[in-house]
C-alpha positions, 0 to 999 in steps of 0.5 A, a space after each residue: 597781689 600776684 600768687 606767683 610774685 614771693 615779694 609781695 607776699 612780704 610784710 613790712 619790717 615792724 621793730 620791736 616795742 621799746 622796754 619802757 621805764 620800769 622795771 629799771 636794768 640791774 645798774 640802776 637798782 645797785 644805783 639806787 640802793 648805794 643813794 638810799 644807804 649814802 642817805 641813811 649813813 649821812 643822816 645817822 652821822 649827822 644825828 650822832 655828831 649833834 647829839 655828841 655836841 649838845 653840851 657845846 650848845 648848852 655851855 653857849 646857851 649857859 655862857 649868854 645867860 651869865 654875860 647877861 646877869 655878869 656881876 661882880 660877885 663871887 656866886 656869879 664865879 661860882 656858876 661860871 666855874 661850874 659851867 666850864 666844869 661841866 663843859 669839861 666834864 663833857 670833852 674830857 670824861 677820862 680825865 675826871 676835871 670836874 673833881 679838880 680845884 685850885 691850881 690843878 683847875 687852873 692847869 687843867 684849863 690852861 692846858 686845854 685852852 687853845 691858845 695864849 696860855 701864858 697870857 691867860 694864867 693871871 684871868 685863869 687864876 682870878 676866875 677860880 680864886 674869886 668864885 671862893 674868896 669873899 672879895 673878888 678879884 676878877 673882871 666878869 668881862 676878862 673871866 666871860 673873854 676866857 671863858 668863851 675863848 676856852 669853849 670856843 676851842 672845845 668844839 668836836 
């Protein structure tokens, strides 16, 4: 080393060390904070919405059992009807369907029904007249098709 040469008295360049992984820039933590509250408002809407839908759940639970046990007898229409009551009472709390009987019964669950109304009046009709009348006039399987036809359209 010469005293009087000022260059080799120079060190070398050093870079500075790198930042490292934590603690993260700003952007990164807004990022993380939008992810996690995205996560909590999905899972709270998820769990809102299965809870809203328990009575569809139940009612095909309810409808299966009666497919199973399906007889011609008029306390088989009277808890199918009760079933679909309750399923209404469900959707529809404002317009009060399980104080309904008779034709306004049957309007009512031909003027919620999905689709094929007209065609459905005459297991519509003999759903509700069989579950009082002492001889039945319907078909469990036609009154189980309208039924589960009438729930499958109810879904939120």
């Amino acid at each position: 080393m010469n005293p009087q040469d000022p260059l080799s008295q120079l060190r070398d360049i050093h870079l500075p060390e790198t930042g490292g992984f934590w603690p993260p820039a700003p952007g990164w933590w807004v990022l993380a904070i939008l992810i996690v509250t995205g996560l909590a408002a999905l899972i709270c809407l998820l769990i809102r919405r299965r809870r809203r839908n328990r009575w569809f759940r139940t009612a095909r639970t309810e409808l299966a059992r009666l497919e199973r046990i399906a007889a011609s007898e008029p306390w088989w229409f009277v808890q199918l009807n009760m079933l679909l009551k309750q399923a209404a009472r469900e959707r529809y709390p404002d317009q009060h369907p399980e104080a309904l009987s008779g034709d306004a019964w049957v309007e009512f669950l031909l003027a919620t029904a999905p689709r094929d109304r007209i065609a459905s009046r005459p297991v519509a009709e003999a759903l509700v007249s069989s579950a009082w009348r002492p001889k039945v006039s319907a078909e469990p399987t036609e009154a189980l098709a309208f039924a589960r036809l009438w729930l499958g359209g109810q879904k939120c």
